[in-house]
Each structure stands twice: as C-alpha cells, then as structure tokens.
LUMMILUM-147573 format. One record per residue (C-alpha): residue in three letters; x negated, y, z. Coordinates in nm, 2 decimals. Layout:
ALA, X, Y, Z
...
//
This chain:
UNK, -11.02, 5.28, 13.65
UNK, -11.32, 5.46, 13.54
UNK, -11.59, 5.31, 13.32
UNK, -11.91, 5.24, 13.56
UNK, -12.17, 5.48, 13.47
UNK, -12.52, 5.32, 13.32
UNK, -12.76, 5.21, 13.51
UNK, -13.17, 5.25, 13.57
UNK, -13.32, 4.88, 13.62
UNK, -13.65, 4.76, 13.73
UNK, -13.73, 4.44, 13.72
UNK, -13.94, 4.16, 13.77
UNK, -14.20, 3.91, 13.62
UNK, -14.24, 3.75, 13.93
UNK, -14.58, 3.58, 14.05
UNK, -14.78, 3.45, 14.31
UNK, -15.07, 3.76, 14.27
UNK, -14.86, 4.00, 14.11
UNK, -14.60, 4.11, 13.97
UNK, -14.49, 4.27, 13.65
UNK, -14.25, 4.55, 13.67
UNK, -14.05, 4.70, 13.38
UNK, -13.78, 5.01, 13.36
UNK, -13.47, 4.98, 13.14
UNK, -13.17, 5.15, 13.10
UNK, -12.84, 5.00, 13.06
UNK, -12.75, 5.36, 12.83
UNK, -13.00, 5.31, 12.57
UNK, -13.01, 4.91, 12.59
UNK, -13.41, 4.96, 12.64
UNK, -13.68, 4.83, 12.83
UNK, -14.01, 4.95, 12.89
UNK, -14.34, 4.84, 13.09
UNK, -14.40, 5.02, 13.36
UNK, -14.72, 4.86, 13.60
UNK, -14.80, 4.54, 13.75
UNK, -14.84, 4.56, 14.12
UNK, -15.00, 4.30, 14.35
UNK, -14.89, 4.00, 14.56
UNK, -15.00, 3.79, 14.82
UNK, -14.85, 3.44, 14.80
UNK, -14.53, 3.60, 14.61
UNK, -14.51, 3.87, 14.84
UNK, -14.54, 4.25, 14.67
UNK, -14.71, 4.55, 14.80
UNK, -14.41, 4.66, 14.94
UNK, -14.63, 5.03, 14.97
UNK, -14.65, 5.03, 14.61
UNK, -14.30, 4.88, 14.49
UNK, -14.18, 5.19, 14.75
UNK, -14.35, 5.44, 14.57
UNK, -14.19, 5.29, 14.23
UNK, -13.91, 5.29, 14.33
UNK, -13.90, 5.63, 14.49
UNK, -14.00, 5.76, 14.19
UNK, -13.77, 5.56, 13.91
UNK, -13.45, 5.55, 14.16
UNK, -13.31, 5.24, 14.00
UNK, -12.94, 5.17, 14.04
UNK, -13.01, 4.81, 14.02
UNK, -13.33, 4.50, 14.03
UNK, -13.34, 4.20, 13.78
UNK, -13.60, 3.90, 13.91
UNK, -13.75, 3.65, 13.58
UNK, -13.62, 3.32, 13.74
UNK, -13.91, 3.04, 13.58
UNK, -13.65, 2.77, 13.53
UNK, -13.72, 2.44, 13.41
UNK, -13.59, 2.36, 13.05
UNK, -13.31, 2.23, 13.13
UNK, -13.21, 2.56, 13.37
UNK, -13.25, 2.36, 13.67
UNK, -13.44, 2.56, 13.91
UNK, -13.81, 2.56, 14.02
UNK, -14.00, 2.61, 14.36
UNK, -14.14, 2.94, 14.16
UNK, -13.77, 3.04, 14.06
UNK, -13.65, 3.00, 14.44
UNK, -13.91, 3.20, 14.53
UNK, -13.82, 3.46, 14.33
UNK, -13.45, 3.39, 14.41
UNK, -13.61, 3.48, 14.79
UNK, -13.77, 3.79, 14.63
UNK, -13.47, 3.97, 14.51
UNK, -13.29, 3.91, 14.85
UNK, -13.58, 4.10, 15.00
UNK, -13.54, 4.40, 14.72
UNK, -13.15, 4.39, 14.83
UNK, -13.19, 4.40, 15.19
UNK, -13.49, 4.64, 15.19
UNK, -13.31, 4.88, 14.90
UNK, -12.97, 4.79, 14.94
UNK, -12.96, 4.78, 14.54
UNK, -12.73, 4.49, 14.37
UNK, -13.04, 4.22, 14.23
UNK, -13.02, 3.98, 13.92
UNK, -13.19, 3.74, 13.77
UNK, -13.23, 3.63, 13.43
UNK, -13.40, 3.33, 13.27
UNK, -13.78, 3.38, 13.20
UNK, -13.89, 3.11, 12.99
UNK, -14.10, 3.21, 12.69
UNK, -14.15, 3.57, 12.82
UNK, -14.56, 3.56, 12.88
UNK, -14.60, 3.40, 12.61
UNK, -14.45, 3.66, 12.43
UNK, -14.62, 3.93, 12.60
UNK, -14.99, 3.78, 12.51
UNK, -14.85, 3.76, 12.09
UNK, -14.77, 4.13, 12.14
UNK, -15.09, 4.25, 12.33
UNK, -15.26, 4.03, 12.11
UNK, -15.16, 4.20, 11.83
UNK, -15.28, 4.54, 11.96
UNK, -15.62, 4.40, 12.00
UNK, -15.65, 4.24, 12.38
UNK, -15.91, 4.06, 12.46
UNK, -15.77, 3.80, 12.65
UNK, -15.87, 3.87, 12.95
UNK, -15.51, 3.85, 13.17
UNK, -15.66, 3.90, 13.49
UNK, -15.86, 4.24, 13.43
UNK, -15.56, 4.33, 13.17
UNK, -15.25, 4.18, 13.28
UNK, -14.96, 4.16, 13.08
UNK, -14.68, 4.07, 13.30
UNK, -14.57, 4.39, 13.28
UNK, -14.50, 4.33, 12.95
UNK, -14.29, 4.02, 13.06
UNK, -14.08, 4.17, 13.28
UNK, -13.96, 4.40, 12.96
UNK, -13.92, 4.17, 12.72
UNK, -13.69, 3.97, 13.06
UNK, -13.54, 4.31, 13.09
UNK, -13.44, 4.30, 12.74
UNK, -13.34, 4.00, 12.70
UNK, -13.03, 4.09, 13.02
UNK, -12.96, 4.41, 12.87
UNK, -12.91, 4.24, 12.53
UNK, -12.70, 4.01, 12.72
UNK, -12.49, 4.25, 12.86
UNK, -12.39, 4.38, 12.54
UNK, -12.25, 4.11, 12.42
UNK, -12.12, 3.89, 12.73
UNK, -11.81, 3.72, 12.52
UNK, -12.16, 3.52, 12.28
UNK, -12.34, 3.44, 12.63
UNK, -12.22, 3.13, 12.69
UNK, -12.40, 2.95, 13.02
UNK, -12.63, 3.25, 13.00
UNK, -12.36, 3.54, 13.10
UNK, -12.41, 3.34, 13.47
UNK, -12.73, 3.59, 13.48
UNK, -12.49, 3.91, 13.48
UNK, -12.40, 3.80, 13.84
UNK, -12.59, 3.93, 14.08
UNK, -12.84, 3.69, 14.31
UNK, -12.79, 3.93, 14.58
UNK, -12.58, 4.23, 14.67
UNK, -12.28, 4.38, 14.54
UNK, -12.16, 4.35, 14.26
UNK, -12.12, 4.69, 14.05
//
C-alpha cells in the first residue's frame, strides 16, 4: 500500500467573534499564521473561510478544542466540536481537533516580544494560536508511539479518516 501523500491543513483557534486560522503542512512539519476571520456567536464568515480555502486547497481542518484541565470537555470545546462538523459537511474535508490549552497565551508572549501593544481586539492574535495548535498536532503526528492519551487527537472529529 502506498504511503499517503502529505497534507495542506488549516486550522482553527476557535471563538465566539472570530476565529484564528493557520496553514501547515504535514511535509515540512510547519505551521504558519495565516488571518483571523470573524464570527458571530461561533459561527465563521463562511464567505471568507470560502475564499481561504479556495485559495489554500487544504487536504484536511484541525479545530483548538478549549478543554478543561483535566481533558474533559467544555461548552466552548463542543462548540467547536460543532464547528468542524460544519467544515466537514460543507468541504467534505476529514476535521481534527487538538487540545488548545496554553495556545493564547503563547501567542501574546510571542507578539509581545515583537513589540504589540496589547491591544487583542484591533490586533488579534488568534491567528497566531491556531499555529502554535497546528504545531503542536503536527509535532504529534511525528511521533504518535510518545503521544500517549494525546495521539486520541490524530483521529478525526468528523469525516474520513485518511
């Protein structure tokens, strides 16, 4: 059987008023920020995600699940659960999700560090969140023997899986 060709990911630092939307690629093991698009109550500009992904042509979608500390999930994280079904049915793409925690928190140390003002809601930096989730699964993926609970995240939430 041949080896399944790498993929093109977007994915998601899901929110109530936006989201944050990174691309990675399963060839390189990198994620990047892409743009943060809006929301309304969780739901994207589905105008704008369709011009994203027109454009990018991902293979697959990964969804930030905010899970409590213990895993367990959250109203947010079923939500976004909700969220990826919609990317599946509307693309027809396979959709993951991957633990979140820490991720925006990471995202302001960075931009901090390049001089943001602090501002999030002029300067957002969920897309910066949804790479640093993004490269958190890919770094999971190359090493799914160490994952532990984790490698439950390299099964897909909705769709097939590839």
């Amino acid at each position: 059987m041949p080896e399944p060709k790498p993929r093109i990911l977007l994915a998601f630092d899901f929110g109530s008023k936006r989201h944050g939307v990174a691309l990675g690629n399963e060839l390189t093991g990198t994620a990047n920020p892409l743009d943060v698009i809006p929301a309304r109550d969780g739901i994207p500009s589905w105008e704008l995600l369709d011009r994203l992904v027109a454009e990018w042509q991902p293979d697959a979608f990964l969804v930030g699940l905010p899970v409590e500390l213990d895993g367990s999930p959250t109203p947010l994280s079923l939500r976004a659960t909700k969220f990826a079904r919609r990317l599946f049915g509307r693309y027809g793409k396979a959709c993951y999700g991957m633990d979140e925690r820490g991720t925006t928190k990471a995202a302001k140390r960075l931009v901090a560090q390049a001089g943001h003002k602090g501002n999030y809601r002029e300067d957002p930096v969920d897309s910066f969140a949804a790479a640093f989730i993004l490269q958190a699964w890919l770094d999971l993926q190359q090493s799914p023997e160490e994952a532990g609970e984790a490698a439950r995240y390299l099964q897909p939430l909705a769709g097939p899986q590839i």
